[in-house]
C-alpha positions in Angstrom: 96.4 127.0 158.8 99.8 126.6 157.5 102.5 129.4 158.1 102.2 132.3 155.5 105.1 132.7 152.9 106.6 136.2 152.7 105.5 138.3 150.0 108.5 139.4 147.5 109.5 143.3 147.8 109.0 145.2 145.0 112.7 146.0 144.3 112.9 142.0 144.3 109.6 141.6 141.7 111.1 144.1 139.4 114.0 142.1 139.0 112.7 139.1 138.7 110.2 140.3 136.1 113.2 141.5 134.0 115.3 138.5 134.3 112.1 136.5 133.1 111.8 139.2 130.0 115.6 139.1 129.0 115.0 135.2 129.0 112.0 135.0 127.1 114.1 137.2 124.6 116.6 135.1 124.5 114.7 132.0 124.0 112.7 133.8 121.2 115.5 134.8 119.2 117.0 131.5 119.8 114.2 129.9 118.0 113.9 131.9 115.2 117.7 131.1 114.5 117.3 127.4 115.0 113.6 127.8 112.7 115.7 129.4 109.7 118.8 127.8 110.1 116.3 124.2 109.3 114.4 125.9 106.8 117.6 127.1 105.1 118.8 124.1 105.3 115.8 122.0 104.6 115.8 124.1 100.9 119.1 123.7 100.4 118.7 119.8 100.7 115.6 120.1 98.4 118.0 122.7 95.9 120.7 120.1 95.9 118.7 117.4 95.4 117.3 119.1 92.6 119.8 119.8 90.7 121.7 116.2 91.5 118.5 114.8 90.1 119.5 113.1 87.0 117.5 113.2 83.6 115.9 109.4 83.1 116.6 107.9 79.9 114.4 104.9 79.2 112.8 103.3 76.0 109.4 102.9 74.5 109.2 99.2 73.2 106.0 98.7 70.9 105.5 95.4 68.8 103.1 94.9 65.9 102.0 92.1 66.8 100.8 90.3 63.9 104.8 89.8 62.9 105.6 88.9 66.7 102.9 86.0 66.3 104.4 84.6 63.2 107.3 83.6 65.0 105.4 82.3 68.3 102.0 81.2 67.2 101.9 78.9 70.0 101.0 81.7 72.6 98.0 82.3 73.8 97.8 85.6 72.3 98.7 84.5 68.9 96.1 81.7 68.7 93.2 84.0 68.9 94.5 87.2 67.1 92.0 88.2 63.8 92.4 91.0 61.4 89.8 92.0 63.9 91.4 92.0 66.6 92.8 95.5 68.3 95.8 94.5 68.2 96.1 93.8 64.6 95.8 97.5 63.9 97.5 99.2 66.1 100.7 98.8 68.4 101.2 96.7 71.0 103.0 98.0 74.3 105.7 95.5 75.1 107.5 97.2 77.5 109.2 100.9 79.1 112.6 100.3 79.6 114.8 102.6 81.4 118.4 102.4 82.5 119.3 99.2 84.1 117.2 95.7 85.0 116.6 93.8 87.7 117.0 96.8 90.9 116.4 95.2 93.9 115.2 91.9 92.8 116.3 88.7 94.7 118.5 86.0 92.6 116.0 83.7 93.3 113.0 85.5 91.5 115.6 87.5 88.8 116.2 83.2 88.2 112.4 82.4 87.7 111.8 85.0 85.5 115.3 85.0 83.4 114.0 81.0 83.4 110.5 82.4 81.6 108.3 81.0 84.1 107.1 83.7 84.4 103.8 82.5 85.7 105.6 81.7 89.1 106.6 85.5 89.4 104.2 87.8 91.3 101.1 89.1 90.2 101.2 92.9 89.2 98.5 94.9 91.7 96.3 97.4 89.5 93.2 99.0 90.1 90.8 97.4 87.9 90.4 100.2 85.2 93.8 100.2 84.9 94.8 96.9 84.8 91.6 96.2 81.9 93.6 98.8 79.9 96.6 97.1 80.0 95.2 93.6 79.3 94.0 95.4 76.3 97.5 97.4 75.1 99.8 94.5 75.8 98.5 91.3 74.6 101.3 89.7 76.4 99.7 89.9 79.4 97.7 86.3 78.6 101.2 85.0 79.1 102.4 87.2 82.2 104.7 89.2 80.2 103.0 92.6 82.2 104.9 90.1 85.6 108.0 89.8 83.8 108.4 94.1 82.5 108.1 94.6 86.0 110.7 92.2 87.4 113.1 93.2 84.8 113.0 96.7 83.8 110.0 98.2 85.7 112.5 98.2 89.0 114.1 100.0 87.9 111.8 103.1 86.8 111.6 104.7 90.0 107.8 104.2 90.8 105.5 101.8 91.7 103.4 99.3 89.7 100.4 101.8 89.3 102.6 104.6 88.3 104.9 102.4 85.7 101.5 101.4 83.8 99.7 103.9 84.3 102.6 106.1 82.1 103.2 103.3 79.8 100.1 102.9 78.9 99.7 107.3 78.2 102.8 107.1 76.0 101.3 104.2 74.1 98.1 105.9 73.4 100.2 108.6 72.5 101.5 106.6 69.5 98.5 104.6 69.1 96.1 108.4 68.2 99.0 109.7 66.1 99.2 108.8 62.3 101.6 105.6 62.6 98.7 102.9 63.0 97.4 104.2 59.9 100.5 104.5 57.7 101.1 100.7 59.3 97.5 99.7 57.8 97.7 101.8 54.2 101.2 99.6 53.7 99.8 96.1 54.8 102.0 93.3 53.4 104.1 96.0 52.1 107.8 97.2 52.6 107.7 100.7 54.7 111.0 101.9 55.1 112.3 103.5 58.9 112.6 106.9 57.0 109.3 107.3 55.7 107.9 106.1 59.6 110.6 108.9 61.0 109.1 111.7 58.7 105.5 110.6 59.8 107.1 110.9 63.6 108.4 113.9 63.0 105.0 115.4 61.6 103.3 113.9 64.8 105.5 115.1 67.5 108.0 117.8 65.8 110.7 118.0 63.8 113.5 115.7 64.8 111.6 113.0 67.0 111.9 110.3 64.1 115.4 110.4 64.8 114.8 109.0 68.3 112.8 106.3 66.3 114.3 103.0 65.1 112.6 100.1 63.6 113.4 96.3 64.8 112.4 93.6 62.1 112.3 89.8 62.7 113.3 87.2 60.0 110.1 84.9 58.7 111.3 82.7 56.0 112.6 84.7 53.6 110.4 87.6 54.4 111.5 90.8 57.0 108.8 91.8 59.0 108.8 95.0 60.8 108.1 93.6 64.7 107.9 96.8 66.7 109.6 100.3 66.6 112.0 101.5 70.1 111.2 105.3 70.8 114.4 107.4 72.9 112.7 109.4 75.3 114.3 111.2 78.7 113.0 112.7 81.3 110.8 111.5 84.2 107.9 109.0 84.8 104.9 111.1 85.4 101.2 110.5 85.6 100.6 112.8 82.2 103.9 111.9 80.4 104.2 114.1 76.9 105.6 112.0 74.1 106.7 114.8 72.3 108.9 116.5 75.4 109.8 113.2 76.5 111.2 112.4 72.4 112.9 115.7 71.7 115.0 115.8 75.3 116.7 112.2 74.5 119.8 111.3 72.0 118.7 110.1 68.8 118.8 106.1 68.3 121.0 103.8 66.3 121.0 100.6 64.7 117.2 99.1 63.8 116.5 97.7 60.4 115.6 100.3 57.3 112.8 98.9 56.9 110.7 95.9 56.7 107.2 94.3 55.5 104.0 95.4 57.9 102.7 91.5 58.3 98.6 91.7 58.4 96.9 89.0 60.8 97.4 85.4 60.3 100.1 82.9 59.9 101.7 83.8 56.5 
């Protein structure tokens, strides 16, 4: 057997058992320090980032399409559109635009797609329901104009592919259930002025929002056709975006045509 150890006195445990208490104290109040001075911290980053956080303005570009194919009938899109076709009824989603183009693209593919080829650019990754939608709200897509949104102003929305279509998309419905597509079909192959489209906006999504509305026209001939309308909106990119929130929060628009002839399917 090995030679016993001496056992500690008991003045000598008492002390030792203090000093180990006075310690542990120590240590504890240490670490409640250290755990609120992060948490303060931590919400103060999250506060400041907050309120850095700057409001997003971006744009809403829709097309009626039937004018859009009288000046490019040699699209795919164009060569099959009917007065039965979807998108001869309602509006088209061309594209959500926000503040700046091209963030964090190479030169080389920013060169391909400036180019149009765009069928060289990547392909966009959706889930299938999603990406079925879209094929169905933006024509364009036959002729990879979903790859070149993207490249060009979808960047630059702060969000991923999914996220960029998916709100797209909402805000397009948005227009597409409201009373425009109607007002578009009572007034085929007539003139419909931008006033008379703001006053049905403003009916739709409150009293002012046709003032973020402007109307873009494209020369045929001597006809003006009404190619699209561009809706102002601010705030952020969200998986249920409000039209109406999104409309009255942003600057009203300028410029646009004052109105313009709603072109009905087929080459005029």
């Amino acid at each position: 057997m090995g030679t016993d150890q001496p056992f500690p006195s008991t003045d000598s445990a008492m002390r030792f058992d203090r000093f180990v208490r006075i310690i542990s104290g120590l240590l504890a109040a240490l670490g409640v320090v250290a755990v609120a001075a992060c948490s303060d911290g931590s919400a103060s980053k999250v506060a400041n980032a907050a309120a850095a956080s700057p409001t997003n303005p971006f744009v809403l570009a829709l097309s009626w399409e039937p004018a859009f194919c009288e000046t490019a009938p040699h699209v795919e899109e164009c060569r099959t559109q009917t007065a039965r076709s979807v998108d001869a009824r309602q509006f088209s989603l061309h594209g959500l635009w926000p503040d700046g183009n091209y963030c964090g693209v190479d030169a080389r593919t920013r060169e391909t797609d400036e180019a149009h080829r765009w069928q060289q650019l990547p392909v966009i990754d959706l889930p299938k329901k999603l990406r079925d939608e879209l094929v169905v709200a933006m024509p364009g897509t036959r002729s990879q104009l979903d790859r070149h949104e993207w490249i060009k102003h979808g960047t630059c929305a702060g969000t991923d592919q999914q996220g960029y279509y998916a709100t797209a998309l909402a805000l397009t419905e948005a227009v597409n259930t409201s009373s425009l597509p109607a007002l578009f079909m009572a007034n085929m192959g007539k003139s419909l002025s931008a006033a008379r489209i703001a006053r049905a906006f403003d009916a739709d999504f409150g009293a002012g929002t046709g003032e973020r509305v402007t109307l873009e026209c494209v020369s045929d001939g001597s006809r003006r056709l009404i190619s699209g309308i561009r809706i102002a909106l601010e705030g952020a990119i969200a998986d249920s975006p409000d039209l109406s929130t999104l409309t009255r929060a942003a600057p009203p628009r300028k410029g646009g045509c004052k109105s313009g002839v709603v072109d009905p399917a087929g080459f005029q």
